[in-house]
N, CA, C and O atoms as a DFTB+ gen file, in Angstrom:
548 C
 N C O
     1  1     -20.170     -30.404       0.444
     2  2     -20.689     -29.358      -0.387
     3  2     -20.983     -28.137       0.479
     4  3     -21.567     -28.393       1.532
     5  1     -20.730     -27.032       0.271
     6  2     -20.557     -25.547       0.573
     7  2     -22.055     -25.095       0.100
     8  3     -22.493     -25.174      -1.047
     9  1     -22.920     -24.467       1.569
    10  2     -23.820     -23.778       0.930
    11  2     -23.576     -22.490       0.434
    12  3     -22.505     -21.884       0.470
    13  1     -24.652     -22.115      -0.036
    14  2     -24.847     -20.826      -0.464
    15  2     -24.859     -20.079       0.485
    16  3     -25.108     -20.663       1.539
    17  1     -24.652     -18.752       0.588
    18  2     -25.093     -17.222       1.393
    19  2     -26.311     -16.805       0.856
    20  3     -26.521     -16.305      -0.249
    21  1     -27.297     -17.133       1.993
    22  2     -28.672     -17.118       1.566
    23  2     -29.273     -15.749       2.432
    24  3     -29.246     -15.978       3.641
    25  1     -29.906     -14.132       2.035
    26  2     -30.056     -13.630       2.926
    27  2     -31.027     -13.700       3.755
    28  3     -31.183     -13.314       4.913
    29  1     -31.603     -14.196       3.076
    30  2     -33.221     -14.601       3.165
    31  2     -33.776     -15.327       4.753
    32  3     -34.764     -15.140       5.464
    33  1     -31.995     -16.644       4.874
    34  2     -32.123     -17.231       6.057
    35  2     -31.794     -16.658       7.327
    36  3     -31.965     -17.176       8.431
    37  1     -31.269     -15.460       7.042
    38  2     -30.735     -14.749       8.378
    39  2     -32.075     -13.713       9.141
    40  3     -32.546     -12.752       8.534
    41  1     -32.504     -14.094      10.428
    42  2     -33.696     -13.924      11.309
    43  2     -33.149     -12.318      11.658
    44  3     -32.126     -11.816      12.122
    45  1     -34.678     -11.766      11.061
    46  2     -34.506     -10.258      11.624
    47  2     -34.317      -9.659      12.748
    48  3     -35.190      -9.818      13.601
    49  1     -33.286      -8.911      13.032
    50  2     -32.397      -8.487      13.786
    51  2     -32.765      -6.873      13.826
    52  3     -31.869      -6.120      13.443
    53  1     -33.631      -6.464      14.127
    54  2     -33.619      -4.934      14.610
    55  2     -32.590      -4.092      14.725
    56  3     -31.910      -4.591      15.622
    57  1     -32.003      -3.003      14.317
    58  2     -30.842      -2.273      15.006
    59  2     -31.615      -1.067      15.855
    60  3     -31.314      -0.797      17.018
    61  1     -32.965      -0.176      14.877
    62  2     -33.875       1.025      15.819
    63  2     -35.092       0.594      16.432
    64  3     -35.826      -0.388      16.322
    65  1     -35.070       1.721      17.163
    66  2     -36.900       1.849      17.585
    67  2     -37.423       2.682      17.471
    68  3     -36.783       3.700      17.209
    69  1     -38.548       2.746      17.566
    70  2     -39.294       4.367      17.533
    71  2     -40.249       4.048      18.337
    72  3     -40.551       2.883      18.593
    73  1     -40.820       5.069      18.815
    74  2     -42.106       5.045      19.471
    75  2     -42.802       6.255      18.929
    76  3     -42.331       7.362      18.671
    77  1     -44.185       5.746      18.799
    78  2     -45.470       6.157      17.942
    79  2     -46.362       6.640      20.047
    80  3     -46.473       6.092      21.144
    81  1     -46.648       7.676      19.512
    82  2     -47.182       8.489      20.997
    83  2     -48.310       8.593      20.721
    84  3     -48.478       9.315      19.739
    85  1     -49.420       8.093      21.252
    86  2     -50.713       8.836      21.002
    87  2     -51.280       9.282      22.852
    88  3     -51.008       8.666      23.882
    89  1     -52.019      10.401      22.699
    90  2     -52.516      11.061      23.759
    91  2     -53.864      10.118      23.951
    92  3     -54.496       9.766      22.956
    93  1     -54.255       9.743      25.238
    94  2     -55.616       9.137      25.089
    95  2     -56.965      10.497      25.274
    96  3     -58.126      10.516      24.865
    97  1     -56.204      11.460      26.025
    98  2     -57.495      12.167      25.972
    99  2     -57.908      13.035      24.796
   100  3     -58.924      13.715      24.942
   101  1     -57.168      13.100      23.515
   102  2     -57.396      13.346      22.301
   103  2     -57.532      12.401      21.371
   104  3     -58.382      12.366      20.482
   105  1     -56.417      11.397      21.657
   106  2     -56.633      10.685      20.173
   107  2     -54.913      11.035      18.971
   108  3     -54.373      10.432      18.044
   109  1     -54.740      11.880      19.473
   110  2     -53.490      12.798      18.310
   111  2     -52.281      12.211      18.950
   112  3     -51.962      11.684      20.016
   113  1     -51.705      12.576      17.697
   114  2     -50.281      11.806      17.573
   115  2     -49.006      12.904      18.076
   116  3     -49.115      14.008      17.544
   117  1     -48.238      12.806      18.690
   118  2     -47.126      13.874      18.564
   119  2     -45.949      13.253      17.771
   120  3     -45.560      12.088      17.690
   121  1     -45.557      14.280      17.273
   122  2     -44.575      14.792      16.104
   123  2     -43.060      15.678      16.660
   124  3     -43.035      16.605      17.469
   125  1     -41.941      15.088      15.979
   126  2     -41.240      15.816      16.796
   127  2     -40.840      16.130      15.233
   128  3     -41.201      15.449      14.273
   129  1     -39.854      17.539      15.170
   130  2     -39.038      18.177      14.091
   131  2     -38.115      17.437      14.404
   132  3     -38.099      17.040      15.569
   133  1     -36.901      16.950      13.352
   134  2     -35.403      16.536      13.485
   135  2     -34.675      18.261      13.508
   136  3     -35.103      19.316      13.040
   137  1     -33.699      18.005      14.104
   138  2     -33.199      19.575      14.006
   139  2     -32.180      19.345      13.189
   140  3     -32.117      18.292      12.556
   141  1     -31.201      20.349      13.091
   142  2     -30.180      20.384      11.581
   143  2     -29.122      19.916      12.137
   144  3     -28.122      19.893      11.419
   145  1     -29.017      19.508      13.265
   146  2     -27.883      18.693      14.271
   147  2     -27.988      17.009      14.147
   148  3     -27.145      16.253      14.628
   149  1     -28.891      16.679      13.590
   150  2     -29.517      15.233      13.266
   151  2     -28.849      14.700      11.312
   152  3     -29.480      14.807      10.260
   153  1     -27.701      14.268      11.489
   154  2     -26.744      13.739      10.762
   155  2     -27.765      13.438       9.245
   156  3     -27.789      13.891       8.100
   157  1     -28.727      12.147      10.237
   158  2     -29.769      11.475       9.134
   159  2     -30.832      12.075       9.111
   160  3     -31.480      12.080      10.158
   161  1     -31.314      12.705       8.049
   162  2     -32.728      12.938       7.417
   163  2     -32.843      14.246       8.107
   164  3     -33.931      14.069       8.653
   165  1     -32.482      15.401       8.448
   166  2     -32.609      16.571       9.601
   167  2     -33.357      17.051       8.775
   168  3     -33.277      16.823       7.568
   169  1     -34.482      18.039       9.507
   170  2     -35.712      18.651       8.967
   171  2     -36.987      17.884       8.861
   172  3     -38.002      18.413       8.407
   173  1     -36.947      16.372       9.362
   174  2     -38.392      15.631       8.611
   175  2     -38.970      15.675      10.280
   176  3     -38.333      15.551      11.326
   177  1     -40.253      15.874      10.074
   178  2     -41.229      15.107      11.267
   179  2     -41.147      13.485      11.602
   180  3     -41.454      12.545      10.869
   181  1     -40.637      13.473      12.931
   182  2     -40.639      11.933      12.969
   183  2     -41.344      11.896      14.771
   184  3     -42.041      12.699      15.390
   185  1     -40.755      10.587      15.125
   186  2     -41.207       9.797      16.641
   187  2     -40.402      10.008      17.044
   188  3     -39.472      10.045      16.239
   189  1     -40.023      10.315      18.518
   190  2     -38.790       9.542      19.142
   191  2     -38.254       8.527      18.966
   192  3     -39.083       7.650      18.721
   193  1     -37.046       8.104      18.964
   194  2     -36.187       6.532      18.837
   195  2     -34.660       7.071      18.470
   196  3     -34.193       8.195      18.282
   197  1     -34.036       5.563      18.456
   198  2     -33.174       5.616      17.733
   199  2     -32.694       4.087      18.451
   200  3     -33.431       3.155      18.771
   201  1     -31.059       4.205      18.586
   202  2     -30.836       2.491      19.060
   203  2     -30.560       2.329      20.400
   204  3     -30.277       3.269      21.143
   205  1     -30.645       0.929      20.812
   206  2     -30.200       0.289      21.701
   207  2     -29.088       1.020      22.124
   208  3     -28.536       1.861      21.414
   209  1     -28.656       0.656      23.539
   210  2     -27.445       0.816      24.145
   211  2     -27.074      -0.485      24.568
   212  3     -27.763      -1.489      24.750
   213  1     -25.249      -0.179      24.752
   214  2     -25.059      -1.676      24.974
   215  2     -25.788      -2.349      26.495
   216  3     -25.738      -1.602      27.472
   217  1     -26.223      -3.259      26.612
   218  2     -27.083      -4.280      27.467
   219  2     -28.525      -3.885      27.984
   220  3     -28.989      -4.349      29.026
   221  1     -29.333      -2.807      27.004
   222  2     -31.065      -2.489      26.336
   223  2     -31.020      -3.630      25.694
   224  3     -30.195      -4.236      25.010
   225  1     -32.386      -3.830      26.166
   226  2     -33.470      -4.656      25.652
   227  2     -33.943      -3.467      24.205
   228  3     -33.465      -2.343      24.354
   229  1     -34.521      -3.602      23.330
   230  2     -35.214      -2.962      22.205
   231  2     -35.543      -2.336      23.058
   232  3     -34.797      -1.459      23.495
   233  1     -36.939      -2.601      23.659
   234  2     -37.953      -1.598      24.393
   235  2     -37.206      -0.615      25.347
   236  3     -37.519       0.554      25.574
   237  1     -36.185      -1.301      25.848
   238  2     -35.552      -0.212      26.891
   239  2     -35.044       0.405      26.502
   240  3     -35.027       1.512      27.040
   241  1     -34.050       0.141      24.998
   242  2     -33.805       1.331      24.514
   243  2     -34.518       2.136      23.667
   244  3     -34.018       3.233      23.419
   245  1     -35.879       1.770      23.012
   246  2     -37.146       3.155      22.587
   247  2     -37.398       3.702      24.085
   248  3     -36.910       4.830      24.149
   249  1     -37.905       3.369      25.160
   250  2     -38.186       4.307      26.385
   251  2     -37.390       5.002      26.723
   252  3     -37.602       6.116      27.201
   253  1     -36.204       4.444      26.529
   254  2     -35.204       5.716      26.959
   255  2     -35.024       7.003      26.382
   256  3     -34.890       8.116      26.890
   257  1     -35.058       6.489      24.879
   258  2     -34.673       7.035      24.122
   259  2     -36.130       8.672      23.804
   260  3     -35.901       9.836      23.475
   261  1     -37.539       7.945      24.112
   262  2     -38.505       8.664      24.249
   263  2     -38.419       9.625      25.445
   264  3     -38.799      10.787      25.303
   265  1     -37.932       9.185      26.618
   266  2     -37.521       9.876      27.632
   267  2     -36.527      10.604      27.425
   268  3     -36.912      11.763      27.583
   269  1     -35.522      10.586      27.174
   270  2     -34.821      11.519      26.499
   271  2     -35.224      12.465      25.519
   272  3     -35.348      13.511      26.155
   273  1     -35.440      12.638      24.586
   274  2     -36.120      13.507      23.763
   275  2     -37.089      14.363      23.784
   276  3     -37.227      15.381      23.105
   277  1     -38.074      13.710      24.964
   278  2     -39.323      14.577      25.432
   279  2     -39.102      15.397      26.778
   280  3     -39.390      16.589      26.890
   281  1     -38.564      14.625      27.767
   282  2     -38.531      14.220      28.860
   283  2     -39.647      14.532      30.162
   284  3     -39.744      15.192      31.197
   285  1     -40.590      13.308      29.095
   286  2     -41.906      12.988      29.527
   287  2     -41.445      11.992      30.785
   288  3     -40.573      11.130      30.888
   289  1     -42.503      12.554      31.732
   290  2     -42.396      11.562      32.965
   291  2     -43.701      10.846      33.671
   292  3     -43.838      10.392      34.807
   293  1     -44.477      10.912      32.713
   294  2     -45.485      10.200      33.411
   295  2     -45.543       8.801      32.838
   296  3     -44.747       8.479      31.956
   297  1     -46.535       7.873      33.342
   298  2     -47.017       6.957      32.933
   299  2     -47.190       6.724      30.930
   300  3     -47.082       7.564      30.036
   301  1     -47.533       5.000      30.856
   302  2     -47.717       5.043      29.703
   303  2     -47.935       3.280      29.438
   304  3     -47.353       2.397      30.068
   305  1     -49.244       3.031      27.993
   306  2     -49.473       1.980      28.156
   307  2     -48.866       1.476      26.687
   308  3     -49.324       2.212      25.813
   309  1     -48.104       0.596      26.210
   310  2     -47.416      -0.402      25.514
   311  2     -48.722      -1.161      24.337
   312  3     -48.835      -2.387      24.355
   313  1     -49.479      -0.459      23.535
   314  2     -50.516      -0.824      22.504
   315  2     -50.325      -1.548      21.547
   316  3     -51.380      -1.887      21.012
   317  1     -48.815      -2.213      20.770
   318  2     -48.570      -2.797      20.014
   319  2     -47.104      -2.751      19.596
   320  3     -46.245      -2.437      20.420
   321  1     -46.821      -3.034      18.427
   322  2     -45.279      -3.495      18.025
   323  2     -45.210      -3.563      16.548
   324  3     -46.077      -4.280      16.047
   325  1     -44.206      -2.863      15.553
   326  2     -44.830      -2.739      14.233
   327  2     -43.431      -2.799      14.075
   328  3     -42.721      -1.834      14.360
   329  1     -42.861      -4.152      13.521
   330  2     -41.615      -4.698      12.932
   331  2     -41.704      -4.329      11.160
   332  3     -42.538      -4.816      10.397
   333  1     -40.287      -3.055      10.665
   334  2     -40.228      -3.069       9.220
   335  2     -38.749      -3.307       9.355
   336  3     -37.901      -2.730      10.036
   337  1     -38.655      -4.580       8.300
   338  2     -37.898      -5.244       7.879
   339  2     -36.741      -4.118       7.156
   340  3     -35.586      -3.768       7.397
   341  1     -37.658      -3.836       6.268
   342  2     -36.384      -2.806       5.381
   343  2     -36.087      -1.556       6.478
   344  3     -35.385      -0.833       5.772
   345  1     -36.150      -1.157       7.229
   346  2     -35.794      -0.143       8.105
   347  2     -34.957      -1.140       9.384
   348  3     -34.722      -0.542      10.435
   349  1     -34.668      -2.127       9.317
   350  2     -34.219      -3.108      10.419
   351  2     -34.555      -1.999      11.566
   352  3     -33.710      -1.366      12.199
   353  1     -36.374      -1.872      11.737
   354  2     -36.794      -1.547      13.244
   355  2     -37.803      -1.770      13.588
   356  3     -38.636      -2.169      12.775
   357  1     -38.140      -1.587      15.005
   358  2     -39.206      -1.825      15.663
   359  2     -40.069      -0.447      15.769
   360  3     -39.381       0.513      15.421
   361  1     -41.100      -0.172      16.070
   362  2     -41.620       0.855      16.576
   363  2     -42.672       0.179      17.515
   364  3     -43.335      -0.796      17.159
   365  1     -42.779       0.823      18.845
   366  2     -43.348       0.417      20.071
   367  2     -44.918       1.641      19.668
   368  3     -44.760       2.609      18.925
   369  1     -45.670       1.462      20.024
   370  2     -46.796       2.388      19.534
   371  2     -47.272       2.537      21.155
   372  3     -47.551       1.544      21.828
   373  1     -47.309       3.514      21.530
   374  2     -47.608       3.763      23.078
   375  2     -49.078       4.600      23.138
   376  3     -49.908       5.012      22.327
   377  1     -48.933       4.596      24.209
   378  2     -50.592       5.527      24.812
   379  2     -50.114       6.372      25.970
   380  3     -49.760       5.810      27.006
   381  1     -50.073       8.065      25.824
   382  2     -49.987       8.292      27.434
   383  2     -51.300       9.183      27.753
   384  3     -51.944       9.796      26.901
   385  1     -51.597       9.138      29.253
   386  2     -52.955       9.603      29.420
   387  2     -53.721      11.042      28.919
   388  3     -54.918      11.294      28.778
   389  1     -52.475      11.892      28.710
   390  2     -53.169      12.823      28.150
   391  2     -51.704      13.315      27.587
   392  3     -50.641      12.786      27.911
   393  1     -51.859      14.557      26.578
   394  2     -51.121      15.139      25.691
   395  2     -50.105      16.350      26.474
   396  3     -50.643      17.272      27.087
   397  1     -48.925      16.261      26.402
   398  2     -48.254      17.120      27.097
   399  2     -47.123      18.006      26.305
   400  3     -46.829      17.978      25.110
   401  1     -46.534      18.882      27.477
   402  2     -45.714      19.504      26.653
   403  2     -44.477      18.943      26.452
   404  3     -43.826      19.113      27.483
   405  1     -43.729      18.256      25.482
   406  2     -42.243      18.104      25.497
   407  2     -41.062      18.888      25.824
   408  3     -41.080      20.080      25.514
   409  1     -39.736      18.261      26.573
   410  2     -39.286      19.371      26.844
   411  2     -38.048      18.549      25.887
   412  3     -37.458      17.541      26.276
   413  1     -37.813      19.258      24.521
   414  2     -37.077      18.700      23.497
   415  2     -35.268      19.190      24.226
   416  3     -34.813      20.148      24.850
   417  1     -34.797      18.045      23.745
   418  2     -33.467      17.422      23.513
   419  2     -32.665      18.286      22.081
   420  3     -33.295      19.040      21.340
   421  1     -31.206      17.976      21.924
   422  2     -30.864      19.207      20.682
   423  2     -31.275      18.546      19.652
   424  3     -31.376      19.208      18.619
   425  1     -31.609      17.192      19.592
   426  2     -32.143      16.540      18.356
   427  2     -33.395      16.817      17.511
   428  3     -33.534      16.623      16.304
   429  1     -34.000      17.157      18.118
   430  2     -35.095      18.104      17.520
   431  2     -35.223      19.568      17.694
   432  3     -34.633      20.158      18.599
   433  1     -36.020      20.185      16.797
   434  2     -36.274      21.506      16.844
   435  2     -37.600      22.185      17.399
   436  3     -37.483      23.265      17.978
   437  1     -38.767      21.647      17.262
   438  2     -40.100      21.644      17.441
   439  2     -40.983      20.312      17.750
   440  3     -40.642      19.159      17.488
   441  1     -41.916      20.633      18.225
   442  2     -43.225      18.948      18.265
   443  2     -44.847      19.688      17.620
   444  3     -45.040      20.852      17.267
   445  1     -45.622      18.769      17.639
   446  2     -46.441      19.073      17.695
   447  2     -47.859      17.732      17.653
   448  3     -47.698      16.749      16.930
   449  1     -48.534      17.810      18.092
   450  2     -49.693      17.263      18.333
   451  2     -50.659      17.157      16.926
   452  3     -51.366      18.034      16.429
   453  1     -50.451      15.924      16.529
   454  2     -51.697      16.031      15.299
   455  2     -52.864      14.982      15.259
   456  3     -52.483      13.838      15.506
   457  1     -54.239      15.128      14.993
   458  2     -54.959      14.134      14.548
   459  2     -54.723      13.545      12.946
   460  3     -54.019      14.120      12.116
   461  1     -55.494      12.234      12.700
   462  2     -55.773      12.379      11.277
   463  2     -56.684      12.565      10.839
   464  3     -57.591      12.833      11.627
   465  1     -57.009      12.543       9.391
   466  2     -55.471      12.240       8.585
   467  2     -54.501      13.311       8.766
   468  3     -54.795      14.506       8.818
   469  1     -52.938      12.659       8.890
   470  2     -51.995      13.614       9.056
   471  2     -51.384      14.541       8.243
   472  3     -50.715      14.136       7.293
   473  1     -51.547      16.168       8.540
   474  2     -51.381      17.063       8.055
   475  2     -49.914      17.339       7.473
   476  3     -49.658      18.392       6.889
   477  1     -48.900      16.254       7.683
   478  2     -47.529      16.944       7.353
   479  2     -46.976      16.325       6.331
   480  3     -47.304      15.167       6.071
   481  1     -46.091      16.965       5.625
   482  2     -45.988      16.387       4.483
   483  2     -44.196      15.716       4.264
   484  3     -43.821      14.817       3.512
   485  1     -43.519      16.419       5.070
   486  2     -42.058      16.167       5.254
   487  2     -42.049      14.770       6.690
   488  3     -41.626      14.908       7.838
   489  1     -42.580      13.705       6.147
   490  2     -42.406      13.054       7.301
   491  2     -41.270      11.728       7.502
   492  3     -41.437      10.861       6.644
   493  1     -40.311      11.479       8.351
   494  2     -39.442      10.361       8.190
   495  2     -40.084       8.921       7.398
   496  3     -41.251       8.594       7.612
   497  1     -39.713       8.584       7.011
   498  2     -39.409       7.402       5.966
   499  2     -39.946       6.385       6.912
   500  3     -40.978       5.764       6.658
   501  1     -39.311       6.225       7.911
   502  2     -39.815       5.258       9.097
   503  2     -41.729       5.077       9.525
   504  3     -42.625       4.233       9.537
   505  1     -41.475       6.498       9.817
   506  2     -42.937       6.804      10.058
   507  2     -44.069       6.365       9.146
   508  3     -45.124       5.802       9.438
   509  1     -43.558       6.791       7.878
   510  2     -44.810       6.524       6.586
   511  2     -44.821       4.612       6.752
   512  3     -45.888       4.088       7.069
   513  1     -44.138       4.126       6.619
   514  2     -43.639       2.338       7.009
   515  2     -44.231       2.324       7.609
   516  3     -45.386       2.460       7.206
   517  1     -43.991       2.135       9.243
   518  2     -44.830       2.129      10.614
   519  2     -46.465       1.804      10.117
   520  3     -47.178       0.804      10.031
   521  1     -46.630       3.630       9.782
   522  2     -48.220       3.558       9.172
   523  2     -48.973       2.925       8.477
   524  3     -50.187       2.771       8.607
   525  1     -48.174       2.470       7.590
   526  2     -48.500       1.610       6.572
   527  2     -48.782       0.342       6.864
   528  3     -49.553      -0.399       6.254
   529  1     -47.956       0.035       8.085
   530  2     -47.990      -1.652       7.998
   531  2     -49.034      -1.445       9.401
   532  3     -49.308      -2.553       9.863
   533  1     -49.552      -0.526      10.031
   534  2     -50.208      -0.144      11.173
   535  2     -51.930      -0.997      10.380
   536  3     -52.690      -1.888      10.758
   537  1     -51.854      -0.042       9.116
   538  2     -52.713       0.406       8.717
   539  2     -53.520      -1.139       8.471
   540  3     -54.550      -1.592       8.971
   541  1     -52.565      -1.698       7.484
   542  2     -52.636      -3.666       7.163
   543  2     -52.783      -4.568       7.632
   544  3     -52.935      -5.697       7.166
   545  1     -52.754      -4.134       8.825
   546  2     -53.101      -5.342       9.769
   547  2     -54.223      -5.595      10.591
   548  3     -54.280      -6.629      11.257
């Protein structure tokens, strides 16, 4: 007897990452703009991320990928891990010691530094998720 195609049984498999930035000597979150060069969703406030490269680990490919985009070079501490299923991603939620300037990549257009509650209203899809399941646990 032939089973079924069950999706249910197939173990979540990540394809993105993001990383969630918070400054410790504020508290605030940075925000990057997508720029109009960004295929998916261009114009929303999001995190750094995106995917793996071939032979990244997840995490190695959100750090990179945060390093790239910012090209932040200091230190940084690893605060948690916020798996959404329907977004097949991870988001790494980081800490760096204090709030800096980004030096943006063509993928974005702008950043910016926010506390909450968060002031923006155009924000990636990912992000609101993240938060949400941040928030629930």
């Amino acid at each position: 007897m032939s089973e079924l195609y069950n999706p249910e049984s197939i173990p979540f498999t990540p394809q993105w990452t993001g990383v969630w930035v918070e400054a410790a000597d504020t508290g605030r979150t940075l925000f990057l703009l997508r720029s109009r060069f960004e295929p998916l969703q261009p114009y929303v406030w999001g995190w750094p991320g995106g995917g793996p490269e071939r032979g990244e680990s997840l995490l190695e490919g959100a750090l990179r990928e945060f390093w790239e985009e910012t090209g932040y070079e200091g230190s940084l501490t690893i605060t948690g891990e916020i798996r959404l299923e329907d977004f097949k991603s991870i988001t790494y939620r980081v800490t760096v010691p204090r709030e800096f300037i980004p030096r943006l990549n063509f993928e974005h257009a702008s950043w910016t530094w926010v506390g909450r509650p968060i002031p923006i209203e155009a924000l990636h899809p990912g992000v609101v998720g993240a938060q949400l399941a941040w928030e629930q646990e």
